[in-house]
C-alpha positions in Angstrom: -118.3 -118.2 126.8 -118.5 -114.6 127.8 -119.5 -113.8 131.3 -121.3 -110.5 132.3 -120.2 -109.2 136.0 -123.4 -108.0 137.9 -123.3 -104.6 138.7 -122.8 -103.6 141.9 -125.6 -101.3 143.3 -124.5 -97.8 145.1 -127.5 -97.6 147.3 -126.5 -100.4 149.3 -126.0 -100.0 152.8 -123.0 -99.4 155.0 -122.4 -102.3 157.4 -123.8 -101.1 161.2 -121.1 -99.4 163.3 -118.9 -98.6 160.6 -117.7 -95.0 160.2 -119.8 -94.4 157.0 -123.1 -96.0 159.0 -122.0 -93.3 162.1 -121.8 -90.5 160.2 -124.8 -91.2 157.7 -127.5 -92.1 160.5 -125.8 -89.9 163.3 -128.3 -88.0 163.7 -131.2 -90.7 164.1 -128.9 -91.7 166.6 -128.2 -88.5 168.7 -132.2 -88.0 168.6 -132.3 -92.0 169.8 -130.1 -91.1 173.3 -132.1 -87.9 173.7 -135.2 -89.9 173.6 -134.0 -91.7 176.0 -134.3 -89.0 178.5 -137.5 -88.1 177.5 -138.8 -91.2 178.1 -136.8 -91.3 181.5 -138.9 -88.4 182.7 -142.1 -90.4 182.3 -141.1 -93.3 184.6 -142.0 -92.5 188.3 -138.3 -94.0 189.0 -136.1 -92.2 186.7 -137.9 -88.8 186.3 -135.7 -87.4 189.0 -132.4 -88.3 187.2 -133.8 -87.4 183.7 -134.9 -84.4 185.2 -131.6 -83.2 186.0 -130.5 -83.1 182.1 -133.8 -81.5 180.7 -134.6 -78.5 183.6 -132.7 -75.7 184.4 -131.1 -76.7 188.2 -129.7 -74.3 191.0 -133.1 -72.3 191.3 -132.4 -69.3 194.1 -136.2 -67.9 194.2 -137.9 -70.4 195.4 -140.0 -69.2 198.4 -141.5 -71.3 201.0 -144.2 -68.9 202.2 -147.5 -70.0 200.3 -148.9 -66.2 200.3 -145.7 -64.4 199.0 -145.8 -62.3 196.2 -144.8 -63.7 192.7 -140.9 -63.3 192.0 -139.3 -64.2 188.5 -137.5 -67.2 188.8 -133.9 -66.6 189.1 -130.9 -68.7 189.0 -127.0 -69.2 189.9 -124.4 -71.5 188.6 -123.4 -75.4 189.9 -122.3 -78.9 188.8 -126.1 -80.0 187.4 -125.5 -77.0 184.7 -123.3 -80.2 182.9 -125.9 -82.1 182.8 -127.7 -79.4 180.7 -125.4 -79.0 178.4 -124.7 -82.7 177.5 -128.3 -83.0 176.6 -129.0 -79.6 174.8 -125.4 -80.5 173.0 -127.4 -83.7 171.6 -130.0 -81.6 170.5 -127.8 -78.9 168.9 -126.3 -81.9 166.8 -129.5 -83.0 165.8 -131.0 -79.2 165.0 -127.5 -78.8 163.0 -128.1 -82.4 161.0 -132.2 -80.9 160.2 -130.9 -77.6 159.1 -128.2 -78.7 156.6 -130.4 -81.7 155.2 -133.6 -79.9 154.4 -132.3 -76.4 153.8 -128.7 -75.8 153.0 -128.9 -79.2 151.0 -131.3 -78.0 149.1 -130.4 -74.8 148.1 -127.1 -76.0 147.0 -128.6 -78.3 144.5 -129.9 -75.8 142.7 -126.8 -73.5 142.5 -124.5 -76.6 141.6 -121.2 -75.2 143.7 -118.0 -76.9 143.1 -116.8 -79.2 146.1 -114.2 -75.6 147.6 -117.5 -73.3 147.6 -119.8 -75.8 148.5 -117.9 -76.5 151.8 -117.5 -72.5 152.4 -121.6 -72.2 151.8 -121.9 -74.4 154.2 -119.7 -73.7 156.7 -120.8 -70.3 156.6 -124.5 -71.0 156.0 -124.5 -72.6 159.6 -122.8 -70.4 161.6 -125.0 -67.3 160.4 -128.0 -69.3 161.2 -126.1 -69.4 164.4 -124.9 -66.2 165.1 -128.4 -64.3 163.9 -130.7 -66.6 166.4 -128.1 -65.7 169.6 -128.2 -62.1 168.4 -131.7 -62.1 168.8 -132.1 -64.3 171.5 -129.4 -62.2 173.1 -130.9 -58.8 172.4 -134.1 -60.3 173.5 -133.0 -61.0 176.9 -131.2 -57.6 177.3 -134.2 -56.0 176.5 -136.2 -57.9 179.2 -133.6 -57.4 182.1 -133.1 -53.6 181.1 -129.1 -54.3 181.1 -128.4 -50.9 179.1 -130.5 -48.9 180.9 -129.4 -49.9 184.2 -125.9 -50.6 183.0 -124.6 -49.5 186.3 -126.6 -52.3 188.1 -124.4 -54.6 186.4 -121.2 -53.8 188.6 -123.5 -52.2 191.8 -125.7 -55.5 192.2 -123.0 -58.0 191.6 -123.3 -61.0 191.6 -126.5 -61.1 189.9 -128.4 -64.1 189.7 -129.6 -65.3 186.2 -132.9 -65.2 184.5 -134.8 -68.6 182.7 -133.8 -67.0 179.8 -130.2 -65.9 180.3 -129.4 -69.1 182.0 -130.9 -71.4 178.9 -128.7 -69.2 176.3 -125.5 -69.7 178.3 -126.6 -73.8 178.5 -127.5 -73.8 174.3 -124.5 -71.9 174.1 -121.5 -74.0 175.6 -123.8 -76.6 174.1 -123.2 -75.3 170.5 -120.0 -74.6 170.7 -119.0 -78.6 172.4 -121.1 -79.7 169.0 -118.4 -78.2 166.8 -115.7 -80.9 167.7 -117.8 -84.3 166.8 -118.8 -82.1 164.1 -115.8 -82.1 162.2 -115.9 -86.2 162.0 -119.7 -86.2 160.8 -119.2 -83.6 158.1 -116.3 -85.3 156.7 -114.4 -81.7 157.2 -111.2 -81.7 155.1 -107.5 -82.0 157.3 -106.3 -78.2 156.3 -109.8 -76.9 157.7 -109.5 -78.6 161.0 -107.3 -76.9 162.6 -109.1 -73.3 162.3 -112.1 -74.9 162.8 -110.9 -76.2 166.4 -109.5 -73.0 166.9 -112.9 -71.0 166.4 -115.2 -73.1 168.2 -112.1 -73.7 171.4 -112.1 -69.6 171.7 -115.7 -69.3 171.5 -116.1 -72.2 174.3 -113.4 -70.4 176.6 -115.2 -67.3 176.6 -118.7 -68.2 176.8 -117.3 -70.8 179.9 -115.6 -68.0 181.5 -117.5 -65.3 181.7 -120.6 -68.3 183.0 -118.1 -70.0 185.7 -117.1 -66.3 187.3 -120.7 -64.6 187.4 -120.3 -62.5 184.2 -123.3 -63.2 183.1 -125.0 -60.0 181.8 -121.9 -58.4 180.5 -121.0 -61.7 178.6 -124.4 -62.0 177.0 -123.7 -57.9 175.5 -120.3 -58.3 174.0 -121.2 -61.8 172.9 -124.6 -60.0 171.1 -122.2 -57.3 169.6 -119.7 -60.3 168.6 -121.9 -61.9 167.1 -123.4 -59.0 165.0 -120.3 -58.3 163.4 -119.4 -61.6 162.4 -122.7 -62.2 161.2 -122.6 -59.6 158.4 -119.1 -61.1 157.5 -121.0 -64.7 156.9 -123.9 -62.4 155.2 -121.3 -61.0 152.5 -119.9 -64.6 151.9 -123.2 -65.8 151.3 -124.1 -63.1 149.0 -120.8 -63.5 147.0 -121.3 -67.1 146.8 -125.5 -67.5 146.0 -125.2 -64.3 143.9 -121.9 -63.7 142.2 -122.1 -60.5 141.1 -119.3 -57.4 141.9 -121.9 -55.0 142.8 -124.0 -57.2 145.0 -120.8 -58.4 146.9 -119.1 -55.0 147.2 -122.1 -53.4 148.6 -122.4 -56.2 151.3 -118.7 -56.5 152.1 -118.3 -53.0 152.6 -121.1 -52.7 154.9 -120.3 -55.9 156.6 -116.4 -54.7 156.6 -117.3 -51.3 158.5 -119.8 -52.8 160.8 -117.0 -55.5 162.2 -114.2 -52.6 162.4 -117.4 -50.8 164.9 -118.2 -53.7 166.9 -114.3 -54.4 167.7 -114.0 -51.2 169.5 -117.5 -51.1 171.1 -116.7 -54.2 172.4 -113.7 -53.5 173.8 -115.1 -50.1 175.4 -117.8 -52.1 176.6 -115.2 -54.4 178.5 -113.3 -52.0 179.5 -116.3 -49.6 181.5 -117.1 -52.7 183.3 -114.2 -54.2 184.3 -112.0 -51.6 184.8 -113.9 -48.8 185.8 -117.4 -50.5 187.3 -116.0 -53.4 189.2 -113.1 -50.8 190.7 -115.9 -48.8 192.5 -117.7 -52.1 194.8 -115.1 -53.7 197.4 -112.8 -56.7 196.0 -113.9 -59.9 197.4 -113.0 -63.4 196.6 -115.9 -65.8 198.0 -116.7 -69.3 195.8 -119.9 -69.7 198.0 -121.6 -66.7 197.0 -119.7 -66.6 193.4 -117.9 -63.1 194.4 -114.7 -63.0 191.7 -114.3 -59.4 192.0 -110.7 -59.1 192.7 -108.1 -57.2 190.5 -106.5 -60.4 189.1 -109.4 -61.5 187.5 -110.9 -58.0 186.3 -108.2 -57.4 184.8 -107.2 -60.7 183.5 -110.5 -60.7 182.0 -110.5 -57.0 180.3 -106.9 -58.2 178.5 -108.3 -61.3 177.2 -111.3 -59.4 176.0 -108.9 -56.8 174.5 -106.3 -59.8 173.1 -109.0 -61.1 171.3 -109.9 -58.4 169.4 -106.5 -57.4 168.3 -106.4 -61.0 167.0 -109.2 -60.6 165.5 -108.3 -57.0 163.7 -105.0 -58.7 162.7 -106.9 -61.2 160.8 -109.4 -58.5 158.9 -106.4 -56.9 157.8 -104.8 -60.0 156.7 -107.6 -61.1 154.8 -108.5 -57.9 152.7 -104.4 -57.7 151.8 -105.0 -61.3 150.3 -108.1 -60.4 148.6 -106.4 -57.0 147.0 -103.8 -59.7 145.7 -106.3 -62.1 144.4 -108.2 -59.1 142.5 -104.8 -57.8 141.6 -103.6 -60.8 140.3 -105.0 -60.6 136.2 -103.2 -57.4 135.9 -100.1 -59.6 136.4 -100.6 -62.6 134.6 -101.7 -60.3 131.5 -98.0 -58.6 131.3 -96.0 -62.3 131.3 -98.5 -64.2 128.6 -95.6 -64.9 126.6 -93.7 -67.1 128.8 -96.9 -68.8 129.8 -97.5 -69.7 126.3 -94.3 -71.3 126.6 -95.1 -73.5 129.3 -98.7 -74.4 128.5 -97.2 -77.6 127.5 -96.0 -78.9 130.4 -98.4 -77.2 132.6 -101.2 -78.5 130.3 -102.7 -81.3 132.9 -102.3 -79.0 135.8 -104.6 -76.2 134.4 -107.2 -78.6 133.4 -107.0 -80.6 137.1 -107.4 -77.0 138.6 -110.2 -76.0 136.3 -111.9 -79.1 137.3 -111.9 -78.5 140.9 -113.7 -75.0 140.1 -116.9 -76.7 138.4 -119.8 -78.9 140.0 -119.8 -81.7 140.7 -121.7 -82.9 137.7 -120.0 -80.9 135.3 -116.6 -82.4 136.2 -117.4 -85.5 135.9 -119.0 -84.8 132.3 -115.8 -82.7 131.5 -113.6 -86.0 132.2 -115.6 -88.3 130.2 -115.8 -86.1 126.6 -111.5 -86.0 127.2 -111.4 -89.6 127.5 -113.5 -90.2 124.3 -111.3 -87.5 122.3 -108.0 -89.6 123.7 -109.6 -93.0 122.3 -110.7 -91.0 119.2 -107.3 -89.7 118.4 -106.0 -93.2 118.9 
């Protein structure tokens, strides 16, 4: 009697709490705790706790004279700023979960990447969606609080307290850049991409918390805008050379992404250098933590050769990049000259071209490819 084995259905679903429950329904669950602050701000009881993580705290323009003229509401630092940041980072991993589910999912149906350049498209996908709303956001704000035309308020006026706006992008900001590390476990990131990935998002933290904690404010929010510019034409030319694949296409926007980064490097770092060096030498040096005074040559300084560190690092790794992509393109010219020895060793070498070539198609198409081989093996049989 021959027995048929019921097929096993792969729609069912993962038991609750398990790792592939977590990272399928994480989202749902990030917006579930959010929710529950919400709804905390409703109740008469817990409104003043769950307003604490939803509104901006540390408000230094509040006036208690009922017929004083309108001011714009200005703000400093303090402890209550952590509580902003763990709820916008719930929302940032719920905003990140929409984007790559009903947009970047999407779109790379259609192109049918293989699994390498799918996980570049994306990685790079999000982060210019990133960098090109804080670039606008950012040059928004600068805009509004006229920090290039009254550059020299920046050093004369300092500290200055923050805007609603500036203070929100500093809050979505650390916010974004805390998201990165849970990240990593919900997009099932590969082991050899963690570590650059931790190294990205730790350096972006550090600078963005640094530059908030000691009162740095408005020249933060420039050089981050100029960051941010460069590396989003870099992402824009990856994209391009990815969706598009065509050498004129991709030329075109690497070389225009490739100048614009070498620019911002060294506009940031004269940027840095006329305020700390030269702007924050001309007001006394002070040290007070109660009225957020850090003007004092260890930390100017400090400050201006991290600044320039960074972007010596960051040169170092341009140049490091185009020398392997002149090898890569380089590379045929070579392989053409030794063809006879490779026909020599196609033999051997036979199942490790074809694994290789597989890792270069879709998804779809590898799968395919693997079947018709198998049905040739049994045929020859």
């Amino acid at each position: 009697m021959v027995t048929i084995k019921a097929r096993k259905s792969s729609n069912k679903n993962p038991p609750i709490l398990s790792h592939e429950f977590i990272i399928q329904n994480h989202a749902d669950i990030v917006s579930c705790v959010a929710m529950v602050f919400v709804i905390g701000l409703m109740v008469q009881i817990t409104s003043p706790w769950a307003y604490i993580f939803i509104a901006l705290q540390h408000n230094v323009s509040m006036t208690e004279e009922v017929d004083a003229p309108w001011q714009p509401v200005k703000f400093t630092t303090g402890w209550k700023d952590a509580c902003a940041v763990f709820f916008y980072f719930l929302i940032t991993i719920v905003m990140h979960a929409v984007v790559q589910e009903y947009i970047l999912d999407k779109i790379s149906k259609k192109l049918h990447l293989s699994k390498i350049k799918l996980s570049k498209f994306n990685v790079s996908s999000q982060l210019l969606v990133f960098y090109v709303l804080s670039s606008v956001w950012g040059i928004d704000i600068i805009m509004r609080d006229n920090l290039l035309l009254e550059f020299p308020s920046l050093w004369q006026s300092y500290p200055l307290p923050m805007s609603f706006l500036l203070k929100l992008f500093f809050i979505v900001q650390l916010a974004y850049w805390l998201h990165t590390y849970p990240e990593l476990y919900f997009q099932r990131t590969k082991r050899e991409e963690i570590p650059s990935r931790i190294v990205h998002a730790t350096i972006g933290l550090f600078f963005t918390l640094a530059g908030y904690i000691f009162n740095f404010q408005h020249i933060t929010v420039i050089l981050l805008v100029i960051h941010y510019i460069g590396d989003a034409l870099q992402h824009t030319a990856r994209w391009v050379h990815i969706v598009y694949r065509k050498e004129s296409r991709t030329r075109l926007t690497f070389t225009i992404a490739n100048y614009v980064y070498i620019i911002t490097r060294f506009i940031t770092l004269a940027v840095a250098g006329l305020f700390y060096v030269y702007g924050l030498s001309q007001i006394d040096s002070l040290l007070d933590y109660k009225t957020g005074h850090f003007n004092i040559p260890a930390i100017r300084f400090s400050a201006f050769g991290l600044v320039a560190l960074f972007q010596a690092y960051l040169l170092y790794e341009f140049v490091k990049r185009q020398r392997q992509r002149t090898s890569e393109t380089s590379a045929p010219a070579v392989h053409s000259k030794t063809k006879p020895k490779q026909q020599k060793l196609k033999k051997k070498d036979g199942k490790k071209a074809t694994a290789s070539e597989d890792d270069d198609l879709p998804e779809v198409d590898q799968e395919t490819k693997k079947n018709l081989r198998s049905r040739s093996a049994t045929k020859a049989k």
